[in-house]
C-alpha positions in Angstrom: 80.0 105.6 67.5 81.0 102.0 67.4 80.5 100.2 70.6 82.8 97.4 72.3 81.8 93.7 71.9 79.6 92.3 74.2 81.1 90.9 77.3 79.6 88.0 79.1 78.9 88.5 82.8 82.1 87.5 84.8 80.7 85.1 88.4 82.6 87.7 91.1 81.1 85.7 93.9 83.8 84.1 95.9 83.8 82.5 99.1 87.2 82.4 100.5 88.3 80.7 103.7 90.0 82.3 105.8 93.7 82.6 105.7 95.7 80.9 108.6 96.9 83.9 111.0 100.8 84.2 111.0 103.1 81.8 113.6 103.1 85.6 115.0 99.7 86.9 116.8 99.9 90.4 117.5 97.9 92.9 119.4 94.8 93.0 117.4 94.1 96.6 119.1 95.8 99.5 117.8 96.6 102.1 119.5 94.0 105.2 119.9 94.8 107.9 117.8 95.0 110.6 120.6 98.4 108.8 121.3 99.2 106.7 118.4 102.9 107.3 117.2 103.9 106.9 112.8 103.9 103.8 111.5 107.1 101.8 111.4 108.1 100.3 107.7 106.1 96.6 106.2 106.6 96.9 102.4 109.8 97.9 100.3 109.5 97.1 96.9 108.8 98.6 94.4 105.7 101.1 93.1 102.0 99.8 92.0 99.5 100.6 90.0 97.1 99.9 87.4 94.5 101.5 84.7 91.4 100.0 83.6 88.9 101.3 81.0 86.7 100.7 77.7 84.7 103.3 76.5 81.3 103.9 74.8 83.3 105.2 71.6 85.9 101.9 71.9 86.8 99.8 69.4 87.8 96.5 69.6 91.3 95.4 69.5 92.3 93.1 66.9 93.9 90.0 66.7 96.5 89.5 69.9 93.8 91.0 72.3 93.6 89.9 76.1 91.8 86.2 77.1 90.6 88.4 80.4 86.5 88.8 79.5 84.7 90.7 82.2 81.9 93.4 82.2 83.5 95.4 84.6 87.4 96.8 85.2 86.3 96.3 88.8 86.0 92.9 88.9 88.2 91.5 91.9 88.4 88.0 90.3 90.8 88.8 87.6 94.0 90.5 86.6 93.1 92.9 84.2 94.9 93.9 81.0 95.7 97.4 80.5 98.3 98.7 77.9 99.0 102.7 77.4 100.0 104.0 73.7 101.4 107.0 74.2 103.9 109.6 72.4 107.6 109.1 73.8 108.5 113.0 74.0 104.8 113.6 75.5 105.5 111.5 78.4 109.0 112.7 78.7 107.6 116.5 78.6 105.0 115.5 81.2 107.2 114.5 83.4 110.1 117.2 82.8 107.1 119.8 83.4 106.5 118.5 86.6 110.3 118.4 87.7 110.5 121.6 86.6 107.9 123.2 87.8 105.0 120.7 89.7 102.1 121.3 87.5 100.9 118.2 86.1 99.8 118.4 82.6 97.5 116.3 80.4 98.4 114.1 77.0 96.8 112.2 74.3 97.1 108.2 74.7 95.5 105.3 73.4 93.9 102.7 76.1 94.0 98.8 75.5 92.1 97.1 78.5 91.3 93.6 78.2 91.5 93.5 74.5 89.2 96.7 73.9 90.7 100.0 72.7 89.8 103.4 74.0 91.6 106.3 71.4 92.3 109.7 72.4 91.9 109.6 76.3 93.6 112.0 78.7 96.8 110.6 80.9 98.4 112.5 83.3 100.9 112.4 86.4 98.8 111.4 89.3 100.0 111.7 93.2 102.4 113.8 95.6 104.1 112.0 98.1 104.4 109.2 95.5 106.3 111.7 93.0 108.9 112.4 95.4 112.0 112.4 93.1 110.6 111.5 89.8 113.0 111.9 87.0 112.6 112.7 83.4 114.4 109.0 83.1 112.0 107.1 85.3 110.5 104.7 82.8 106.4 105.3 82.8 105.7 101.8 83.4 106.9 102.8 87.0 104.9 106.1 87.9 101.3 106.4 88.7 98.7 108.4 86.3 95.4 108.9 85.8 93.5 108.1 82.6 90.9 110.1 81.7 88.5 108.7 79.2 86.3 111.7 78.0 89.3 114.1 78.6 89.5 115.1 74.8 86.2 112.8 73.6 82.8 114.2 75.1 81.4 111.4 77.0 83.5 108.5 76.4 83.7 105.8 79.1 85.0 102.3 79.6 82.2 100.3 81.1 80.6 103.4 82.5 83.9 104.7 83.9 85.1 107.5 82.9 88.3 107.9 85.3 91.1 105.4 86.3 94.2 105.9 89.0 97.4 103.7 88.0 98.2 103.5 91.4 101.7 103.7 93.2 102.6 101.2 96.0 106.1 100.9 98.3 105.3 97.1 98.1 105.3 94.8 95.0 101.4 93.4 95.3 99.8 96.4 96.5 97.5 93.9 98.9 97.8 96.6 101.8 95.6 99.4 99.4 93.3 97.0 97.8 92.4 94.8 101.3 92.3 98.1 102.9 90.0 99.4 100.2 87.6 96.4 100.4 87.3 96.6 103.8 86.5 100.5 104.0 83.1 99.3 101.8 82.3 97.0 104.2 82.2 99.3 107.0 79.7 101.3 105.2 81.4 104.3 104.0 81.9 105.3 101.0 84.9 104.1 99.1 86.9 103.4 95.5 86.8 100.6 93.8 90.0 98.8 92.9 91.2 95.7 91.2 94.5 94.3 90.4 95.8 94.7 86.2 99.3 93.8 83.9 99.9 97.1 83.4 102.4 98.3 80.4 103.5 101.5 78.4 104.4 101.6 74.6 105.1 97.5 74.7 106.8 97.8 78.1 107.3 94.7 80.2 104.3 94.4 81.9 104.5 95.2 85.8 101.8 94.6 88.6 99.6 97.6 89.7 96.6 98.2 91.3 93.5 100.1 89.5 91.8 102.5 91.9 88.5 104.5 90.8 89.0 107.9 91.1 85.8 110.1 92.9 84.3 112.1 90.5 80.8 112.7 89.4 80.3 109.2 88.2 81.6 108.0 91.7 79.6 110.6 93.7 76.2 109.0 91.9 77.3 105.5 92.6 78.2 106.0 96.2 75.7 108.0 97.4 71.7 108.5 97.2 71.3 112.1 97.1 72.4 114.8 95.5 75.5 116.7 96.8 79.1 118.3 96.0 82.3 116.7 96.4 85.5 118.7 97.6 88.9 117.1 97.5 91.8 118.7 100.2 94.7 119.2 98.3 98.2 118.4 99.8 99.4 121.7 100.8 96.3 123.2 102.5 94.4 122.4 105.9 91.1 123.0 107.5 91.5 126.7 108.2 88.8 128.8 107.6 90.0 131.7 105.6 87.0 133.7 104.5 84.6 134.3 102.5 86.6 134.8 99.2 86.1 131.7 97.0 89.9 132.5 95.7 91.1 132.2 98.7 90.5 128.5 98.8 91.7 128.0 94.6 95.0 126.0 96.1 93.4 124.6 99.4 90.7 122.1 98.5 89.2 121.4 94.5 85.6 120.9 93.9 85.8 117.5 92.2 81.7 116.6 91.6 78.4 118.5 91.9 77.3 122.2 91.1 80.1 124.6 91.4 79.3 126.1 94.9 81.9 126.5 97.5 79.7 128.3 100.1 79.1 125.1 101.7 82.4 124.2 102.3 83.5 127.9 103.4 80.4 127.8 106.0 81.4 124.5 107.4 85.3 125.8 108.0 84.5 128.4 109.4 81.9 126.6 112.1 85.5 123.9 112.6 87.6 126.5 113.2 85.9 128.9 114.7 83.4 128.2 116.9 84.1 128.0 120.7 83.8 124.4 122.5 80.4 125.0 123.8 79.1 125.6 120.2 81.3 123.2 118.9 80.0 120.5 120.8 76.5 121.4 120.7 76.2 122.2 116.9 78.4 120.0 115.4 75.5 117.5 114.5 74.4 119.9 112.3 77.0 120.3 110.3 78.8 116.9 109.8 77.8 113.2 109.6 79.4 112.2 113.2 78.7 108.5 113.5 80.6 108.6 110.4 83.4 110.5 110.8 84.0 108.0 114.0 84.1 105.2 111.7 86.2 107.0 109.6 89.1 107.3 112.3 88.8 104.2 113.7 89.2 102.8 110.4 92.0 104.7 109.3 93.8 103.4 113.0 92.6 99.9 112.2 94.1 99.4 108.8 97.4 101.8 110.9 97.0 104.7 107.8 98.7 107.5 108.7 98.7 109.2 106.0 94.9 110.5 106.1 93.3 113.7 106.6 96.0 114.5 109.5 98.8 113.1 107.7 101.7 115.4 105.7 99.3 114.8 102.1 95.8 116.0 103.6 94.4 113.1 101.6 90.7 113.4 102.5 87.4 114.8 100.6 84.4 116.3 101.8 80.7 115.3 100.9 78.5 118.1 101.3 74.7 116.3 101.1 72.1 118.8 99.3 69.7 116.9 101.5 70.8 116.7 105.3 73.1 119.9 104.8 75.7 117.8 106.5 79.5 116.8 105.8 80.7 113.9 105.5 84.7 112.6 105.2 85.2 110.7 102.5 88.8 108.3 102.6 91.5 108.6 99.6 94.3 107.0 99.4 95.7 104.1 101.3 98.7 103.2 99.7 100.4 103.3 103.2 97.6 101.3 105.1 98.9 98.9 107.1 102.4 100.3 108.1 103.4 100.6 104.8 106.4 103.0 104.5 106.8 105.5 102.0 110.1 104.8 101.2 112.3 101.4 100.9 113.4 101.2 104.6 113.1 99.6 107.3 113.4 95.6 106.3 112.7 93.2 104.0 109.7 93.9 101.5 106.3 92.7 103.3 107.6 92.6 106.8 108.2 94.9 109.8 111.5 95.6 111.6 112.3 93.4 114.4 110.9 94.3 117.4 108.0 96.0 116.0 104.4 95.6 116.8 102.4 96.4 113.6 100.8 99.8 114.8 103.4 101.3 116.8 107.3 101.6 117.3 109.5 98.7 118.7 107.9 97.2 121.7 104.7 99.0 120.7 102.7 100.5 123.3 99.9 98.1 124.9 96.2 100.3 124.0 95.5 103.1 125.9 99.4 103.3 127.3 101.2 106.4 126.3 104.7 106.2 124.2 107.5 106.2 125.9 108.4 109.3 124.1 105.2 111.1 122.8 107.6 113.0 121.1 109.8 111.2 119.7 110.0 110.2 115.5 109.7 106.8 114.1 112.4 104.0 114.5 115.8 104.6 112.8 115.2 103.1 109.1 111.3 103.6 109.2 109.1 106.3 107.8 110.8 109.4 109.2 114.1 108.2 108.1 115.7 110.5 105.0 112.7 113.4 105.7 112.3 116.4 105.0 114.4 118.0 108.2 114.4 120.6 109.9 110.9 122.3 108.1 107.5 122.3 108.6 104.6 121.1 106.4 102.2 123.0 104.4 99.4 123.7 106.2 101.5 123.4 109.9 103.1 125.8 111.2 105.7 124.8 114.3 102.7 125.3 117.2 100.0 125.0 115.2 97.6 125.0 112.0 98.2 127.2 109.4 98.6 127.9 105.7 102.2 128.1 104.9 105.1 126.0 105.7 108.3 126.9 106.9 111.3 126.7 104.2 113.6 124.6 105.7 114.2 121.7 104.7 111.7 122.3 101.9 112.0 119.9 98.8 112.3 121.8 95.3 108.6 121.6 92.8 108.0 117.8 92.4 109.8 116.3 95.5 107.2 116.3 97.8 109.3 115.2 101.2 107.6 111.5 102.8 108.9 111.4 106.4 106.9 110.8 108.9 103.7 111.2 108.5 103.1 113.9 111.0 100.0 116.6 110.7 97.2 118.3 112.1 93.6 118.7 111.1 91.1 120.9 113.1 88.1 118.8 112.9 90.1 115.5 114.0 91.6 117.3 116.7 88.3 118.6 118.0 86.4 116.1 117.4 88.5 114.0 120.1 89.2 116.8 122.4 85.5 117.0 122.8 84.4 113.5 125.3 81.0 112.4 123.6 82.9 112.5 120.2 85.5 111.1 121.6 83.2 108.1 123.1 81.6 107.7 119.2 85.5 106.9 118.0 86.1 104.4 121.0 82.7 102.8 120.6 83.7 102.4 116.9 86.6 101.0 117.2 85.5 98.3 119.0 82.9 97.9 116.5 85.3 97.2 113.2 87.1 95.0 115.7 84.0 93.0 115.6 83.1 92.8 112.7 86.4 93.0 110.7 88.7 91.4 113.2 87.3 89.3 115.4 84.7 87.8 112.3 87.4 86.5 110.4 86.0 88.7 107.6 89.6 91.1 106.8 91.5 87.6 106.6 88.8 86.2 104.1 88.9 89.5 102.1 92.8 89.1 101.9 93.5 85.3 101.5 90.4 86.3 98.2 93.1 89.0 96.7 96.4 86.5 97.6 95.1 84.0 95.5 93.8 86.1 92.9 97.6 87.0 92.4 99.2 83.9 93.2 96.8 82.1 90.3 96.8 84.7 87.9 99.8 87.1 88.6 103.1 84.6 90.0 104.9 86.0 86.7 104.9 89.2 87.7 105.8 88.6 90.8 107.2 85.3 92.6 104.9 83.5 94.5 106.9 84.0 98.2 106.6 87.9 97.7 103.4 87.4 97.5 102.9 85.6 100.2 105.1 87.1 102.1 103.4 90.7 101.3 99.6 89.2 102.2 101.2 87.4 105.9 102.4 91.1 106.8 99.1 92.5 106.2 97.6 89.1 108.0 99.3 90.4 111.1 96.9 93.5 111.6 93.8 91.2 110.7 94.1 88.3 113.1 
């Protein structure tokens, strides 16, 4: 095995001043969950996304190779340089097979990041939601993947990574994922690294996209002290508990690091869904980190995500911890933090429409005050606009949880439908139902207000990713987006 050439430490320590709030100061509280309505559009543009990798087994590129030096594909500091060598009619087939029939399958690429090459990794389709109507003439450059480095070569890694999301975004920087990202590590949970790249495909024109580390065993180790196993919810299951069948849960959640043991995920969904109150509120403790799982939700209002572990993609993972025996919710996905829509409506790229609050519909709802229509869907041109209709989600049923959706309105196999971002989840509903809980979520809330809010500290983490991009990205995109992008994400932070 050859290895790459050694790479002088990059200086990542920045200290940013803050950026200037916007000439518009809005509520800086968001409104509580229990009553929060979807998320109103801030970013059109169009999709991120980024790979990064070198491996143990990489050689190193010759000649033309990138200036960007760094010893790690997370470094914030720098755009990174990622180019993807694939086979023409094995992307096209990738993405025909999902069209046709939603199974995402893996191919053979070559990996050039930052002027090291990794042969032979594994790339393949990444996302739901963010497929929705993927065509076998979408040029790659524009879809999001995963690149898998010791996919076809046992124990090949880039840097000591082994797995890589190219990343889709609704807006052209991506700010509102990686600020959001950032910010989730400084609360104290567990999170993905990210960092912005040029990203192309066969000699593509290179396009802006943010790199997001992908949890996996190599993730699991870094984020966490003690041993455990690491479940990921996919999009078209729920919480339900249904037995004590390992098949039963094949489609509904996919054991992504740790021994291969599902008894501890079955035993803690069937306490959530079906214990009484009494024993729910007694036991609880015993089964899931709580203090966490309030910082989890008040997070996931602060940064206005909705599409989280109650949202239409399920996107959460649970962390069962050998140690404690407990649960813990781990975040994925925040691609629409920050009122990002899922689809181009709503207003100009990086803003909201007029008369919207960030964090609720037009003339948002002060905290604590109800909707005016608890009922009703988001503004005309905003996330609910072009849904799926008349159906319900998987995993919803019209009253309730459950683990089939209606059929109509139903989208065919890769056109996952990205209305409004409506759900259920047992354990969040629960949890709140239930006062003490409840009082952890409040209490936390005012917490990350403090200390990400009121500190100044989300505005410093954002003005350090504007001018990361404004210095080392304005070709990709113009210097106003980019500004204009980071002062709609401003408007949640100040």
């Amino acid at each position: 095995m050859t290895t790459p050439d050694a790479l002088p430490p990059t200086d990542t320590d920045t200290t940013p001043t803050p950026a200037p709030p916007g000439s518009t100061t809005p509520d800086p509280h968001r409104t509580p969950r229990r009553r929060r309505t979807r998320r109103t559009a801030f970013l059109v543009a169009a999709g991120l996304g980024a790979a990064g990798l070198t491996a143990c087994s990489a050689a190193a590129a010759d000649g033309e190779g990138s200036a960007v030096r760094t010893d790690s594909v997370w470094d914030e500091s720098v755009v990174h340089d990622v180019d993807v060598e694939a086979d023409e009619d094995d992307l096209t087939a990738a993405v025909t097979t999902y069209v046709e029939t939603g199974e995402k399958e893996w191919i053979t690429a070559d990996v050039t990041i930052d002027g090291t090459l990794v042969e032979d990794v594994g790339l393949k389709l990444k996302g739901n939601s963010s497929l929705r109507g993927v065509s076998a003439d979408d040029d790659p450059v524009s879809l999001p993947w995963i690149i898998r480095t010791d996919k076809f070569v046992d124990d090949q890694d880039y840097l000591g990574e082994t797995e890589i999301v190219v990343r889709s975004n609704s807006s052209q920087t991506s700010l509102n994922e990686a600020v959001a990202l950032d910010l989730l590590g400084q609360t104290g949970l567990a999170t993905e690294e990210a960092s912005a790249s040029r990203f192309s495909v066969n000699g593509s024109d290179e396009t802006l996209r943010l790199l997001v580390q992908n949890p996996s065993d190599t993730w699991d180790a870094e984020q966490f002290d003690s041993s455990g196993m690491l479940y990921k919810a996919e999009s078209g299951g729920d919480y339900s508990y249904r037995g004590d069948d390992p098949s039963a849960y094949e489609d509904v959640f996919d054991q992504e690091a740790g021994e291969d043991d599902l008894e501890p995920l079955m035993d803690f969904l069937e306490f959530v869904d079906t214990a009484d109150d009494e024993t729910f509120s007694a036991e609880l403790e015993d089964h899931l980190d709580v203090e966490a799982f309030a910082t989890y939700l008040a997070f996931q209002d602060l940064v206005a995500n909705d599409d989280d572990i109650d949202g239409r993609g399920n996107n959460s993972y649970l962390r069962y911890d050998e140690e404690t025996g407990l649960m813990t919710v781990v975040n994925w996905d925040l691609n629409l933090a920050f009122g990002a829509s899922p689809a181009a409506q709503g207003g100009e790229a990086g803003t909201t429409p007029d008369g919207v609050r960030p964090g609720g519909q037009a003339g948002g709802p002060a905290q604590g005050a109800p909707p005016a229509d608890a009922g009703a869907g988001a503004p005309q041109g905003g996330p609910g606009a072009g849904g799926l209709g008349a159906g319900t989600d998987a995993g919803t049923t019209g009253e309730g949880t459950g683990a089939e959706g209606t059929g109509d309105g139903a989208m065919g196999a890769g056109a996952m439908g990205a209305g409004a971002m409506g759900g259920s989840n047992v354990l969040t509903e629960r949890f709140l139902a239930d006062d003490e809980f409840a009082a952890l979520y409040e209490a936390a809330q005012d917490e990350l207000d403090e200390t990400l809010v009121d500190s100044g500290a989300g505005l410093e983490t954002l003005d350090s990713w504007t001018t990361v991009l404004e210095e080392q990205a304005d070709d990709l995109v113009d210097v106003d987006t980019i500004e204009q992008e980071s002062d709609a994400v401003a408007e949640y932070l100040s």
